[in-house]
N, C-alpha and C positions, 0 to 999 in steps of 0.2 A: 472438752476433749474431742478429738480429729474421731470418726467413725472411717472407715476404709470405704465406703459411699461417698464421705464426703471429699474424702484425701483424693480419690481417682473422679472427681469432679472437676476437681482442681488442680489434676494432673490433664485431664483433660482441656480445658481453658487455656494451660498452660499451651498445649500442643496448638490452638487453633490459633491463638495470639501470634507465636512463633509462625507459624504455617503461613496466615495473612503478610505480616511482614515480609519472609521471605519471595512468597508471591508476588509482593510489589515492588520488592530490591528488583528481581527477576524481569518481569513487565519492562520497567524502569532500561535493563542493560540492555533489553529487545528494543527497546525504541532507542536509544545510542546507537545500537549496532545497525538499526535500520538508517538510520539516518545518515550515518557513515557511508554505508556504502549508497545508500542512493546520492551522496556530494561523491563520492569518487565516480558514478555511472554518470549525472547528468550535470554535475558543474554545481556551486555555491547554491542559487538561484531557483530554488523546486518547489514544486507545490507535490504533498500525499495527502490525499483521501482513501482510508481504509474501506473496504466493505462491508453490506451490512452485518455477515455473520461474523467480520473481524479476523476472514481467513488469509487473506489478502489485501494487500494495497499499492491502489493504482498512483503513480508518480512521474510527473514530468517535467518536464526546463518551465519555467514561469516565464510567460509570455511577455512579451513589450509593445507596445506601439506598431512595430514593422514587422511582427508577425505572418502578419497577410504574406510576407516577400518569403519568408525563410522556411527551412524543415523546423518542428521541432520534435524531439526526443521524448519517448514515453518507455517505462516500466514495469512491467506488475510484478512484485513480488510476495511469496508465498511467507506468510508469518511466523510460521512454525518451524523454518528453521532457518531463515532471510537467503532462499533460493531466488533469482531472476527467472521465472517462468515464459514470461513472456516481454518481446520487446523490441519499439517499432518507432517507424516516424508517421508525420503527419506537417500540410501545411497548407495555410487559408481553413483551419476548421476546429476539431477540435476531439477530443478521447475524454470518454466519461462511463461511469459505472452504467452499464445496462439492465444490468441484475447481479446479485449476489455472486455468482462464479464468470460472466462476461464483461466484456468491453463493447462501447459502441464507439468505432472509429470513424469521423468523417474528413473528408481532403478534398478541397479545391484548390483546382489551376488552373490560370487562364494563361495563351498562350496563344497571343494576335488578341483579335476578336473574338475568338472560341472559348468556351468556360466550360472547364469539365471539372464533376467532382464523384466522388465516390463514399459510400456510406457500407462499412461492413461489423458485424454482429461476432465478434472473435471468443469462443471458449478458453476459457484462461486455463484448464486442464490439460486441453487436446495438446495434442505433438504440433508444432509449426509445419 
């Protein structure tokens, strides 16, 4: 026979089974939804690496060959509720996680003989 110890054990069990599941349905339509709109902002072709605390993720056009010649397009977007925060180009170089809330963008151009490039430290919080 059921004690009411053991019955609200098993009402509990019931709740965290249920709970995990939906949690992963959830996760699950977050990363569709992510993935969506990052193919409507940069085209079929993208690469996303999230951050390390999972708040964000940073997403761009997947480079080719002739990279060096062209812009390419980058992203961050905020996880928690698939906002575009931040979003920029870049070309001859490359956009990578700098830390857990920034980006580190670098770009080279050359133009003649002259080769100029730039390297900046962008806060994915701040206002552009």
């Amino acid at each position: 026979m059921f004690t009411i110890n053991t019955f609200t054990i098993i009402l509990i069990l019931i709740f965290i089974t249920g709970g995990s599941c939906r949690s992963a349905q959830n996760k699950s339509d977050q990363e569709k939804t992510l993935a969506s709109l990052v193919r409507q902002t940069l085209g079929a072709e993208n690469e996303i690496v999230v951050n390390t605390s999972e708040t964000y993720a940073l997403c761009q056009q997947k480079r080719h060959a002739d990279h060096f010649r062209r812009k390419i397009k980058y992203i961050v977007v905020r996880l928690s509720d698939n906002t575009i925060v931040r979003e920029g180009y870049f070309s001859g170089g490359y956009v990578k996680w700098y830390n857990h809330d920034s980006i580190e963008v670098f770009s080279s151009s050359q133009s003649g003989k002259e080769e100029s490039s730039t390297k900046k430290i962008i806060h994915v919080n701040s206002q552009p």
